[in-house]
KELO-637260 format. One record per atom (N, C-alpha, C): residue number from 1; residue in three letters; x, y, z; atom name; chain. Coordinates in pm, whole numbers, plus 50000, padded with zeros to 5 digits. Example, Ala and Ser with C-alpha at 12.3 -4.5 7.8 and 13.67 -1.06 7.14 Angstrom:
BEGIN
PT   num   residuo       X       Y       Z   atomo   cadena
PT     1       ala   51319   49431   50780       N        A
PT     1       ala   51230   49550   50780      CA        A
PT     1       ala   51320   49670   50780       C        A
PT     2       ser   51285   49775   50708       N        A
PT     2       ser   51367   49894   50714      CA        A
PT     2       ser   51290   50003   50787       C        A
// end
This chain:
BEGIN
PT   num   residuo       X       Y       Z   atomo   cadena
PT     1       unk   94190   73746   59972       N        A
PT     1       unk   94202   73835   59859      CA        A
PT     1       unk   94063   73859   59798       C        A
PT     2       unk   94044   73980   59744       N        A
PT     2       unk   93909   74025   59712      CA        A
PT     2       unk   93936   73969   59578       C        A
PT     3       unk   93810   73906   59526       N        A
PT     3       unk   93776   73933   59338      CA        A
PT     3       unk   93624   73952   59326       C        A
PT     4       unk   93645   74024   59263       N        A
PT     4       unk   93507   74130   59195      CA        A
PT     4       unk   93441   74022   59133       C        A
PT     5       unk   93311   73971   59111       N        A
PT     5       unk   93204   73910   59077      CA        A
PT     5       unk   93186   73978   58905       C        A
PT     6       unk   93178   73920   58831       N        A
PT     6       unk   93181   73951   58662      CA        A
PT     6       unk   93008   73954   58670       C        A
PT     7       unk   92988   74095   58590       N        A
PT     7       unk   92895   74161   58574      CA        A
PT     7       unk   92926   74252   58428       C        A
PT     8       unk   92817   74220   58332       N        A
PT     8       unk   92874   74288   58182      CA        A
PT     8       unk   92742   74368   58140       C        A
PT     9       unk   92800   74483   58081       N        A
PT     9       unk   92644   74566   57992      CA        A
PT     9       unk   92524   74470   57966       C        A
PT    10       unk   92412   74519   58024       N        A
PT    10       unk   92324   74411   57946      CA        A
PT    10       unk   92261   74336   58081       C        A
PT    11       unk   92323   74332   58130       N        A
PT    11       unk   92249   74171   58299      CA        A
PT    11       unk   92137   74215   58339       C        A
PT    12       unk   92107   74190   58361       N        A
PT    12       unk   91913   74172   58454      CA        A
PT    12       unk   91994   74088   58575       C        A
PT    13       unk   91964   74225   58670       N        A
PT    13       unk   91995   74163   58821      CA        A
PT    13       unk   91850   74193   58900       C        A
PT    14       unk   91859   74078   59016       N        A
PT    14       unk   91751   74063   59161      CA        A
PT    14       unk   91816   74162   59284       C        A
PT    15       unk   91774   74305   59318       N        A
PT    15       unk   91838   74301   59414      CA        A
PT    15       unk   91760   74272   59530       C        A
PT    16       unk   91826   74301   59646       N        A
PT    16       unk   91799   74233   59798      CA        A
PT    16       unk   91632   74315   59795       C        A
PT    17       unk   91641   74426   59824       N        A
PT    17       unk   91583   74555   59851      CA        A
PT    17       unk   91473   74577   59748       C        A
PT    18       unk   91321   74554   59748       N        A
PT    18       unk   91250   74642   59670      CA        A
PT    18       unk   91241   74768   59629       C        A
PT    19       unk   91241   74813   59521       N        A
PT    19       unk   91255   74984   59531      CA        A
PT    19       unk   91114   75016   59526       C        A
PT    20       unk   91137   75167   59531       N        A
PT    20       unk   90955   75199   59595      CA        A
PT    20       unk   90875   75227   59478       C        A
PT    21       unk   90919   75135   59359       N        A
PT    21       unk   90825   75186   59250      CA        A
PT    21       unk   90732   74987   59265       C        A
PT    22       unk   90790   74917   59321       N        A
PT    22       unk   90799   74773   59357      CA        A
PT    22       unk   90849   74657   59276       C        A
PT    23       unk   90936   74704   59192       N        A
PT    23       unk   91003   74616   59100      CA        A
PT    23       unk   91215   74594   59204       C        A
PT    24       unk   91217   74462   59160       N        A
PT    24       unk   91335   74435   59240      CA        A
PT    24       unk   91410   74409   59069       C        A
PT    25       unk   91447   74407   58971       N        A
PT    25       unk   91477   74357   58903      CA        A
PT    25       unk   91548   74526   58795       C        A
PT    26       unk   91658   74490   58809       N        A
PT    26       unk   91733   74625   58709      CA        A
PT    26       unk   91830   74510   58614       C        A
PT    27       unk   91854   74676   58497       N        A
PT    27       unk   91951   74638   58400      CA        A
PT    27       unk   92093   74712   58400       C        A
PT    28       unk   92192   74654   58405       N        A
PT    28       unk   92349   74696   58470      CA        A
PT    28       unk   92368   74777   58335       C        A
PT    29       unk   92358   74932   58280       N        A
PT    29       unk   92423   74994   58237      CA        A
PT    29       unk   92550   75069   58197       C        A
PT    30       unk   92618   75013   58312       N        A
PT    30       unk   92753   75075   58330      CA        A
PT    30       unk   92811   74953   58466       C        A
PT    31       unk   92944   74932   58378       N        A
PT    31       unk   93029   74858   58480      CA        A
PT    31       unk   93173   74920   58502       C        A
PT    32       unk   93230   74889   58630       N        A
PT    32       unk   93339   74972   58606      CA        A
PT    32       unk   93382   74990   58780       C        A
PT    33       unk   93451   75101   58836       N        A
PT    33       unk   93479   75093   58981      CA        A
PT    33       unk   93308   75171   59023       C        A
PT    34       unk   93247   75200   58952       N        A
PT    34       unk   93131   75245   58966      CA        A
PT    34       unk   92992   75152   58861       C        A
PT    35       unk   92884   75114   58948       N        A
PT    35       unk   92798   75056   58881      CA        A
PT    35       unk   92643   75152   58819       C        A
PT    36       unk   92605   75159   58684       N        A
PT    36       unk   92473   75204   58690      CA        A
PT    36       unk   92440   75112   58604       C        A
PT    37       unk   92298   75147   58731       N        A
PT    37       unk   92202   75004   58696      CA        A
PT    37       unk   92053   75108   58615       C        A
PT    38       unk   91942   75091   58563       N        A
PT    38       unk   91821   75168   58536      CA        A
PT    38       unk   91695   74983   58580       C        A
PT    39       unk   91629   75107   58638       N        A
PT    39       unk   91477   75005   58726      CA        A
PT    39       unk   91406   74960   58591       C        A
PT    40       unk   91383   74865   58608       N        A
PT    40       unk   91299   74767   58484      CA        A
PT    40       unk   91132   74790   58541       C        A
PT    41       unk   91084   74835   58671       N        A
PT    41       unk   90971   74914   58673      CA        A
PT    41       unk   90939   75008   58642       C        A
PT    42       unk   91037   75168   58694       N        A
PT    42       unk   91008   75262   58657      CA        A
PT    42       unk   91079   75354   58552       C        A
PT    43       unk   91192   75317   58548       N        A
PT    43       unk   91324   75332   58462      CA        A
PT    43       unk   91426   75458   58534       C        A
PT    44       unk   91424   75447   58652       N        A
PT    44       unk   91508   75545   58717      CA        A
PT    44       unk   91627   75471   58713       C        A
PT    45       unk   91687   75555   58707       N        A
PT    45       unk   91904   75539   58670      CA        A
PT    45       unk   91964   75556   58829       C        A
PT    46       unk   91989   75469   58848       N        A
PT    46       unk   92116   75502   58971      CA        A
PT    46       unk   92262   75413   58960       C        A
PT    47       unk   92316   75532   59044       N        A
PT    47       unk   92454   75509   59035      CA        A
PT    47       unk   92542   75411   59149       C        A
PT    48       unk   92605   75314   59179       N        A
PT    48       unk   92614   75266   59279      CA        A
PT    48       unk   92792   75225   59331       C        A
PT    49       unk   92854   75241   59368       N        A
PT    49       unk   93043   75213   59409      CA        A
PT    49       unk   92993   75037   59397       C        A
PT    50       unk   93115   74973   59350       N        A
PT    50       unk   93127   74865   59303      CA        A
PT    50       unk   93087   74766   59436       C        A
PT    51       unk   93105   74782   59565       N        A
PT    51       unk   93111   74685   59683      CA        A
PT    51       unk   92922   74688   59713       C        A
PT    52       unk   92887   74846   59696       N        A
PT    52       unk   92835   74846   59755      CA        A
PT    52       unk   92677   74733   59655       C        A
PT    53       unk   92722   74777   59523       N        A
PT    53       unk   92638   74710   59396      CA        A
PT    53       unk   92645   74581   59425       C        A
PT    54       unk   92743   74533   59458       N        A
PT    54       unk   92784   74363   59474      CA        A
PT    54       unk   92664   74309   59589       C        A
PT    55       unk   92667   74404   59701       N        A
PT    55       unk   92627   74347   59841      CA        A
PT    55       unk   92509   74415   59789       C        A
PT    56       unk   92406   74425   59693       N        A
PT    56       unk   92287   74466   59696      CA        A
PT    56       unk   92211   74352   59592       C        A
PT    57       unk   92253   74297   59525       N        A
PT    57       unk   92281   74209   59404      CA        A
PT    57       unk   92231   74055   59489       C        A
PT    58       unk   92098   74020   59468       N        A
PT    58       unk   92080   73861   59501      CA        A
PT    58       unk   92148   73770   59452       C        A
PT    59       unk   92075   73789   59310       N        A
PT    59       unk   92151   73677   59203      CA        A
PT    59       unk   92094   73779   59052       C        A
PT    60       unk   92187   73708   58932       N        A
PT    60       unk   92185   73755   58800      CA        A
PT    60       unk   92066   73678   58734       C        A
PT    61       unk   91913   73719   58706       N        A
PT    61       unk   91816   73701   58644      CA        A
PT    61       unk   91900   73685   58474       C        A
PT    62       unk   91962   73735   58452       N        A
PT    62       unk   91967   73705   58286      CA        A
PT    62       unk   92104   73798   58228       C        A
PT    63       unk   92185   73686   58193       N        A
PT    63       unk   92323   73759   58122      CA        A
PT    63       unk   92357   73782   58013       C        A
PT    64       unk   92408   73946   57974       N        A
PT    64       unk   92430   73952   57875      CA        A
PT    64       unk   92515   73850   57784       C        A
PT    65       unk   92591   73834   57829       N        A
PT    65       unk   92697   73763   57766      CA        A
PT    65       unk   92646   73631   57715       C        A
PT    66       unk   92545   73530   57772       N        A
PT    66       unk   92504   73398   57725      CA        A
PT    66       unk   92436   73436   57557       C        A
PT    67       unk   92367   73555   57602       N        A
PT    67       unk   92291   73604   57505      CA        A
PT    67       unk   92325   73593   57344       C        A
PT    68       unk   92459   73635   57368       N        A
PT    68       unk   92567   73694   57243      CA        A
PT    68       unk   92639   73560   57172       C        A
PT    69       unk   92646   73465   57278       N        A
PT    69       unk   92652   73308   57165      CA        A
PT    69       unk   92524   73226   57132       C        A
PT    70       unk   92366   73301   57110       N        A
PT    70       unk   92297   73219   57105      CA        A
PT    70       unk   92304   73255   56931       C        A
// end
């Protein structure tokens, strides 16, 4: 059985893939059956289908959510 990996407004994710501005590191703008993330190098917005966001995703650099009980 599939379960979706919890991802909330706000995360600083690592993905696999450098983008060509050379920053690997975005902020998840939008969650949902569709993901937008914006580049923490250059600030380009992309849009991504939920599987495919998952399988691009190393690990979560910094979560919103810890944030919000400090």
């Amino acid at each position: 059985m599939y379960y979706p990996k919890k991802f909330n407004v706000g995360d600083i994710v690592e993905t696999r893939k450098v983008h060509p501005c050379g920053s690997n590191q975005w902020e998840v703008t939008r969650v949902g059956a569709d993901f937008k993330m914006k580049c923490l190098g250059c600030g380009r917005v992309v849009m991504l289908p939920r599987v495919k966001f998952e399988k691009s995703v190393k690990k979560a650099i910094k979560s919103a959510e810890s944030e919000e009980n400090i």
